[in-house]
Jmol script that loads the backbone (N, CA, C; Angstrom):
load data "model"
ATOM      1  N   UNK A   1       0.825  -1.189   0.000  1.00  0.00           N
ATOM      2  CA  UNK A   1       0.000   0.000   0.000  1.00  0.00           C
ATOM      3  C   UNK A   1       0.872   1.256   0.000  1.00  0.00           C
ATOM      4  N   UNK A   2       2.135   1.032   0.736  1.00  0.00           N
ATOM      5  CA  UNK A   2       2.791   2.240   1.080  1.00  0.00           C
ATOM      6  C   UNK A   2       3.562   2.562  -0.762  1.00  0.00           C
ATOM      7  N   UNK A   3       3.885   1.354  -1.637  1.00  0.00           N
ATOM      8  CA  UNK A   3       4.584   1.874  -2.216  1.00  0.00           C
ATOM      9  C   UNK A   3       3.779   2.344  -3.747  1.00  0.00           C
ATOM     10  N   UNK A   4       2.406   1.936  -3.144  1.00  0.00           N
ATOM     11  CA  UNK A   4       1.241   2.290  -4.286  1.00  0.00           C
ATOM     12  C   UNK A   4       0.952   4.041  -3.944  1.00  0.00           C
ATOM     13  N   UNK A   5       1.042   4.457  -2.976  1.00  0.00           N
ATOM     14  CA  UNK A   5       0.713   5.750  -2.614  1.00  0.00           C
ATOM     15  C   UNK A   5       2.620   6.693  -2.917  1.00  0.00           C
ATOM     16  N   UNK A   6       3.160   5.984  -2.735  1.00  0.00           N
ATOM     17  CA  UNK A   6       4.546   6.362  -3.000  1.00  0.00           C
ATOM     18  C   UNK A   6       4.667   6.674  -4.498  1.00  0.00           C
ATOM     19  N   UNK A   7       4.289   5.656  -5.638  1.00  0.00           N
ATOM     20  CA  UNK A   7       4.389   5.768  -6.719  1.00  0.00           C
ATOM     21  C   UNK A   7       3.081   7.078  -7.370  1.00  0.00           C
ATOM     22  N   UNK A   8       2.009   6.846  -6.963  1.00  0.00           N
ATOM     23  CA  UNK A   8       1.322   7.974  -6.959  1.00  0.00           C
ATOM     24  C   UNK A   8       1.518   9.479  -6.932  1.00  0.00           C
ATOM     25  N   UNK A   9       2.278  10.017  -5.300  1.00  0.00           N
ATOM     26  CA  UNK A   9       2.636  10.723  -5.462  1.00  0.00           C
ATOM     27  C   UNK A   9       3.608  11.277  -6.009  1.00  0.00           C
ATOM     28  N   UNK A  10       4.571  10.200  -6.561  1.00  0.00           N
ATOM     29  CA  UNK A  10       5.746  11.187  -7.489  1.00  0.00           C
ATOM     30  C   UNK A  10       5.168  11.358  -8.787  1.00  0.00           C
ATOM     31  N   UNK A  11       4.436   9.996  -9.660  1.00  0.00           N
ATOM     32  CA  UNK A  11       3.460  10.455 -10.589  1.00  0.00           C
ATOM     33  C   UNK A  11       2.981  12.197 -10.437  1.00  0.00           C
ATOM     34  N   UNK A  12       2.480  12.457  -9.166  1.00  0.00           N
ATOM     35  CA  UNK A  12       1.943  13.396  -9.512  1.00  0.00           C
ATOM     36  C   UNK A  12       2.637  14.497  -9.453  1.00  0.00           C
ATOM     37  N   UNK A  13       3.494  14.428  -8.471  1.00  0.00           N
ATOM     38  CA  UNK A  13       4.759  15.664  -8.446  1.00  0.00           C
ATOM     39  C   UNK A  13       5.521  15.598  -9.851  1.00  0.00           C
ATOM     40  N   UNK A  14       5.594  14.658 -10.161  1.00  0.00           N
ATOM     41  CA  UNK A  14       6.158  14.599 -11.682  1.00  0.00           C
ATOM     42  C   UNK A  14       5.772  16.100 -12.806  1.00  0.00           C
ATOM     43  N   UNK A  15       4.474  15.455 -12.431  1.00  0.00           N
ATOM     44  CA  UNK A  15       3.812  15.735 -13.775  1.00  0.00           C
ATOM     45  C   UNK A  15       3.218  16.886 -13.399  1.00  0.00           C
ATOM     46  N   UNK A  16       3.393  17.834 -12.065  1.00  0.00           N
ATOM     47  CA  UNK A  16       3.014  18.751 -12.123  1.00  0.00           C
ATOM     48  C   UNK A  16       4.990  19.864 -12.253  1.00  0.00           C
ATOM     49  N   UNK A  17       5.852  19.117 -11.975  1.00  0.00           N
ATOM     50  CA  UNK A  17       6.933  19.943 -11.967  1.00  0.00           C
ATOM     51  C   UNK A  17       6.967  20.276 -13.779  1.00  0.00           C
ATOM     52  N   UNK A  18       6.527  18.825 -14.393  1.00  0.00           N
ATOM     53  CA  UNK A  18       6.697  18.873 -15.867  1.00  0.00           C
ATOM     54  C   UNK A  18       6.064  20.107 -16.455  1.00  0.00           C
ATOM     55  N   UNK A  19       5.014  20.530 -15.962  1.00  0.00           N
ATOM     56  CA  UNK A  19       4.224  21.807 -16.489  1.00  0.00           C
ATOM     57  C   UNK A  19       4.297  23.065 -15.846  1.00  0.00           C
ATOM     58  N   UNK A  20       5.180  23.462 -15.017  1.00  0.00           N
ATOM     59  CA  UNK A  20       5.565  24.014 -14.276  1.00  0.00           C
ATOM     60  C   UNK A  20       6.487  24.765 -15.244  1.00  0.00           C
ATOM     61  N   UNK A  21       6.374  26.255 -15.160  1.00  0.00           N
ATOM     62  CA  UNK A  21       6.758  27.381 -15.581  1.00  0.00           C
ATOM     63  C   UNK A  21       5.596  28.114 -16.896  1.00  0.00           C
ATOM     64  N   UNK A  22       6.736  27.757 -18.216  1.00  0.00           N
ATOM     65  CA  UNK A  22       5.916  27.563 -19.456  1.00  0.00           C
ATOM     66  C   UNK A  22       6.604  29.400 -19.966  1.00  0.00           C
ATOM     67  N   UNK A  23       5.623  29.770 -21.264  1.00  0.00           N
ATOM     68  CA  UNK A  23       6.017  30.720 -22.028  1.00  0.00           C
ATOM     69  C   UNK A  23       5.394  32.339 -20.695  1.00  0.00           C
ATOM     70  N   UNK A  24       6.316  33.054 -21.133  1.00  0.00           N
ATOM     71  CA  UNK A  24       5.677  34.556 -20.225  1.00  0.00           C
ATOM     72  C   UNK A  24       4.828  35.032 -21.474  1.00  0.00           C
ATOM     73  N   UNK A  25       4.025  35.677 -21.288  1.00  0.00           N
ATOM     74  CA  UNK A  25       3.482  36.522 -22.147  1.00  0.00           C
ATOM     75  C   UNK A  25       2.951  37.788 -21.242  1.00  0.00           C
ATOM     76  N   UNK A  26       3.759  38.683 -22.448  1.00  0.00           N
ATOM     77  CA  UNK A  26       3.546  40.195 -21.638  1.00  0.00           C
ATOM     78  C   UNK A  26       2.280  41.174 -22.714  1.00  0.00           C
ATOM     79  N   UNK A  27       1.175  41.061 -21.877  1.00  0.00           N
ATOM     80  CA  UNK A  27       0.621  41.970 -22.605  1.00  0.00           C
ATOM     81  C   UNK A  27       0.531  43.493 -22.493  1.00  0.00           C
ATOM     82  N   UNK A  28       0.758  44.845 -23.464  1.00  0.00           N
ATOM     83  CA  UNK A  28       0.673  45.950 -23.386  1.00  0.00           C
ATOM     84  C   UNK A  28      -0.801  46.491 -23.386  1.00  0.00           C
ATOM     85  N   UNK A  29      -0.598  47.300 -22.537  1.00  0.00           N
ATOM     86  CA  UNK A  29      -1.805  48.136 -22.120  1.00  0.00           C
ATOM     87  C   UNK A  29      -1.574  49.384 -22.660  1.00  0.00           C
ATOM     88  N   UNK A  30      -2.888  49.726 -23.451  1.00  0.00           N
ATOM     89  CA  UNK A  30      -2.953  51.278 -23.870  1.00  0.00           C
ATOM     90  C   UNK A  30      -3.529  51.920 -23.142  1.00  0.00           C
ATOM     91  N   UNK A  31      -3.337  53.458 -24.331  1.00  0.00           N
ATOM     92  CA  UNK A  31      -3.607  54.200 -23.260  1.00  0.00           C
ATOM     93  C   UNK A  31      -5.255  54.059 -22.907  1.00  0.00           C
ATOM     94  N   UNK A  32      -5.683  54.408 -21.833  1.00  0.00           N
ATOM     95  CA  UNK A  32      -6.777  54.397 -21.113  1.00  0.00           C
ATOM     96  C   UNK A  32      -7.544  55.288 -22.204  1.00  0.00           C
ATOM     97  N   UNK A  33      -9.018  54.999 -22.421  1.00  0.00           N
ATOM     98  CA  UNK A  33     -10.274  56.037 -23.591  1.00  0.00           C
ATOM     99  C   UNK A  33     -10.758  56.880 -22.613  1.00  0.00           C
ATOM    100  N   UNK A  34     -10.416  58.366 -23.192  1.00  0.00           N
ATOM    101  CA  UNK A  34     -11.148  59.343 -22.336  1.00  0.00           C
ATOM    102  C   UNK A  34     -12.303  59.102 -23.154  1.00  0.00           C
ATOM    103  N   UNK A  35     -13.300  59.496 -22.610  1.00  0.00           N
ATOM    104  CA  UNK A  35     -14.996  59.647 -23.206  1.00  0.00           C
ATOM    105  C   UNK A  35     -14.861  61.199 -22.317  1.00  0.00           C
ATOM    106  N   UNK A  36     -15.585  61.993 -22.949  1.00  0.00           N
ATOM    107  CA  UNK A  36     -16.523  63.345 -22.791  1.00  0.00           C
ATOM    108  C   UNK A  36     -17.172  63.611 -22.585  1.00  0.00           C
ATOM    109  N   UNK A  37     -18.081  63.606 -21.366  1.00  0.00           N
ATOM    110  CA  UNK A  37     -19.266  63.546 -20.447  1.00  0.00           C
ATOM    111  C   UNK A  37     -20.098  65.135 -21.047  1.00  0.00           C
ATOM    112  N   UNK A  38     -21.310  64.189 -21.714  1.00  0.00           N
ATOM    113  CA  UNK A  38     -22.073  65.929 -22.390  1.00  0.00           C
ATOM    114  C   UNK A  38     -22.558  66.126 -21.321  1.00  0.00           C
ATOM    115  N   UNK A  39     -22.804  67.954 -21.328  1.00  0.00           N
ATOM    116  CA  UNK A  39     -23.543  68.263 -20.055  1.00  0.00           C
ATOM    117  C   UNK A  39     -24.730  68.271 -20.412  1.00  0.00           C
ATOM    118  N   UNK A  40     -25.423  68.503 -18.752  1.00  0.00           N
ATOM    119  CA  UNK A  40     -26.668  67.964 -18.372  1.00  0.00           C
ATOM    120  C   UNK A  40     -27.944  68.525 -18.954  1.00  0.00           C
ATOM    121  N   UNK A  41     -27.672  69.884 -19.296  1.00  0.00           N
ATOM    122  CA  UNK A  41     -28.746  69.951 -20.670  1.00  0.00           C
ATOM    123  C   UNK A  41     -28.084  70.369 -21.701  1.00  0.00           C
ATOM    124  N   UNK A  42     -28.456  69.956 -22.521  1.00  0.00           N
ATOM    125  CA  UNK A  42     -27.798  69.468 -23.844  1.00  0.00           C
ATOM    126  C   UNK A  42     -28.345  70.864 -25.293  1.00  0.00           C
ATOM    127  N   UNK A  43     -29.701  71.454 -24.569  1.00  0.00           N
ATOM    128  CA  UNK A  43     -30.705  72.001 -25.200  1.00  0.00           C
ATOM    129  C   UNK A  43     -29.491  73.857 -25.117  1.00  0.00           C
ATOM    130  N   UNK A  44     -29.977  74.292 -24.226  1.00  0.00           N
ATOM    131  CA  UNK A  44     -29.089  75.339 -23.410  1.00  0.00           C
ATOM    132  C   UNK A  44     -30.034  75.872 -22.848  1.00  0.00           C
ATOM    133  N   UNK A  45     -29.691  77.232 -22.767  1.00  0.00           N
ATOM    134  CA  UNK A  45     -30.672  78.257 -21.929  1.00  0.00           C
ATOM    135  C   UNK A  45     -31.175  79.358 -23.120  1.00  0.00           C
ATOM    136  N   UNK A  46     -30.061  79.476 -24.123  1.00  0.00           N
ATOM    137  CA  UNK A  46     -30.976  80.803 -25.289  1.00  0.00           C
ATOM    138  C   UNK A  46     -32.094  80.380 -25.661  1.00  0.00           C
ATOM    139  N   UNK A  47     -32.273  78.785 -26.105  1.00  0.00           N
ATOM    140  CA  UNK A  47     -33.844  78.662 -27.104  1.00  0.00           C
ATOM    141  C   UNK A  47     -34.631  78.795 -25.778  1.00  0.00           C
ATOM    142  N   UNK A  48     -34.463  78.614 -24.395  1.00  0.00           N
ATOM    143  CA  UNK A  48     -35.599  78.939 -23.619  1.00  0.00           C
ATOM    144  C   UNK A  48     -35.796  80.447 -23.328  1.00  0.00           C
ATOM    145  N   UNK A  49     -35.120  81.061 -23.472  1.00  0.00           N
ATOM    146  CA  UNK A  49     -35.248  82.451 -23.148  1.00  0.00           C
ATOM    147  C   UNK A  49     -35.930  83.244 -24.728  1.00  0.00           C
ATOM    148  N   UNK A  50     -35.618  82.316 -25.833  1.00  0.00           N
ATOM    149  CA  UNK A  50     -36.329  83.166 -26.706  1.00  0.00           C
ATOM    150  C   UNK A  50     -37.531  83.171 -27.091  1.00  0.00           C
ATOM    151  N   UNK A  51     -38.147  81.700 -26.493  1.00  0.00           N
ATOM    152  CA  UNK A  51     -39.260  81.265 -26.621  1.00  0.00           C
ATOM    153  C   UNK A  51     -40.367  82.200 -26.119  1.00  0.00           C
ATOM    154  N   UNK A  52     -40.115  82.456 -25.173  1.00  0.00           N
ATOM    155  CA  UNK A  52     -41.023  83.680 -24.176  1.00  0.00           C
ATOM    156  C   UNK A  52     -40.770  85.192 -24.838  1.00  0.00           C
ATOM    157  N   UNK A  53     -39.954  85.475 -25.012  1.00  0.00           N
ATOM    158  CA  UNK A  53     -39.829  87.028 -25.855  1.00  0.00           C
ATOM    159  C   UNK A  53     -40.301  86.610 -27.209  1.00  0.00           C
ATOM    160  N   UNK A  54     -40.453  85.709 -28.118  1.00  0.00           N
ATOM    161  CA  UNK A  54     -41.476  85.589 -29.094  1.00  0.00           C
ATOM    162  C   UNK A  54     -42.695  85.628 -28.977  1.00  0.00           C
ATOM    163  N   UNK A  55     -43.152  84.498 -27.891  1.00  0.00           N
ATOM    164  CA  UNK A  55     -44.446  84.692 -27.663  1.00  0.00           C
ATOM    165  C   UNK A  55     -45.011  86.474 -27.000  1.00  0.00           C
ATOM    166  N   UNK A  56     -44.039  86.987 -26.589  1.00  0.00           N
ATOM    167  CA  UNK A  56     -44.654  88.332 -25.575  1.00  0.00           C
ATOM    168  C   UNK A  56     -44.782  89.295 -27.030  1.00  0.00           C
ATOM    169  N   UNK A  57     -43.719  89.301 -27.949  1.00  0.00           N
ATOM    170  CA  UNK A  57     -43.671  90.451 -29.306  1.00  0.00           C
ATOM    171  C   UNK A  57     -44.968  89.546 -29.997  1.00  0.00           C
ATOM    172  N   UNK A  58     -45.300  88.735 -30.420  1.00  0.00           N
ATOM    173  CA  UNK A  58     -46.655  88.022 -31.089  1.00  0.00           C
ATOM    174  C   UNK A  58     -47.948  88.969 -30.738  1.00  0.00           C
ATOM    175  N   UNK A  59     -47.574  88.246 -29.302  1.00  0.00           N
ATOM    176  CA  UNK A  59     -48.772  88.623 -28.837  1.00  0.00           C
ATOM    177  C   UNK A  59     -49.237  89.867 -28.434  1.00  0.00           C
ATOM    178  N   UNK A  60     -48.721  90.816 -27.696  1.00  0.00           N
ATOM    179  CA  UNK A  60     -48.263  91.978 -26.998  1.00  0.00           C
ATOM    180  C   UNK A  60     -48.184  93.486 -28.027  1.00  0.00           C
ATOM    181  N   UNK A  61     -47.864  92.646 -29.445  1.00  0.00           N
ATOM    182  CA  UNK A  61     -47.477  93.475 -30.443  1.00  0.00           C
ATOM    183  C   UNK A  61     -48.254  94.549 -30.286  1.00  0.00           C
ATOM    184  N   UNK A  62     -47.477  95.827 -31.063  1.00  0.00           N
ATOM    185  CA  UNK A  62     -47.931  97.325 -31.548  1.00  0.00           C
ATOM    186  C   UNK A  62     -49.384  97.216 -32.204  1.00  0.00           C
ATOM    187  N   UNK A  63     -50.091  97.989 -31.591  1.00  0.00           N
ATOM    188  CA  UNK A  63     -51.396  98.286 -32.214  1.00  0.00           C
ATOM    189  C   UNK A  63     -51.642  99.214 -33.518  1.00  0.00           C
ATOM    190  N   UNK A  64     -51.817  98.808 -34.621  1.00  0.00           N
ATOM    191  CA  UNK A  64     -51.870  99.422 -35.719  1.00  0.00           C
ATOM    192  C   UNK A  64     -53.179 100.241 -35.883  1.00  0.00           C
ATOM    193  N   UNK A  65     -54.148 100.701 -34.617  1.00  0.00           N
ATOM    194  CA  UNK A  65     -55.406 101.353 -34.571  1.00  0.00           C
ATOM    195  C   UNK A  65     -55.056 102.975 -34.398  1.00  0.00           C
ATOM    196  N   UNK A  66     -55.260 103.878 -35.474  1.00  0.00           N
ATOM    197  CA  UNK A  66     -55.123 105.020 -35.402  1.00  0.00           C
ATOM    198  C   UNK A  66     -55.532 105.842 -33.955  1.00  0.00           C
ATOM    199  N   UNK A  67     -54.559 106.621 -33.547  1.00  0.00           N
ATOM    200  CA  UNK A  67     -55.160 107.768 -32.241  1.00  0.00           C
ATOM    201  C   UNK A  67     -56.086 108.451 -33.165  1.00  0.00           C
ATOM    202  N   UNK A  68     -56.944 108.772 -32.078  1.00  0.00           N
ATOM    203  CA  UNK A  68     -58.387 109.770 -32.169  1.00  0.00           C
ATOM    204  C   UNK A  68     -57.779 110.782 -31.717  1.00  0.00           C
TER     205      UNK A  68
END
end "model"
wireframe off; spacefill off
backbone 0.3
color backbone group
């Protein structure tokens, strides 16, 4: 028994020293991807501000009714 477990384990030390090391492989790392975070409104602030001074000149407009 002893020399069945004896033969075993060098079997296995064997065959793990046998695969033991092997090729290096060096892989290169690039450079890191900046991405460009759009800001949070995308729209702006002029088309909202002109929206309301259109509607006020539309509507609000000069009266073309002659003074008496």
């Amino acid at each position: 028994m002893k020399k069945l477990i004896a033969q075993v384990m060098a079997l296995s030390f064997g065959a793990s020293a046998a695969f033991a090391g092997g090729p290096v492989v060096i892989v290169e790392e690039g450079q890191p991807e900046v991405i460009a975070e759009k800001p949070a409104s995308s729209i702006g602030i002029l088309p909202l501000l002109l929206i309301p001074i259109i509607l006020c000149v539309a509507l609000c407009g000069g009266d073309d009714d002659p003074v008496e």
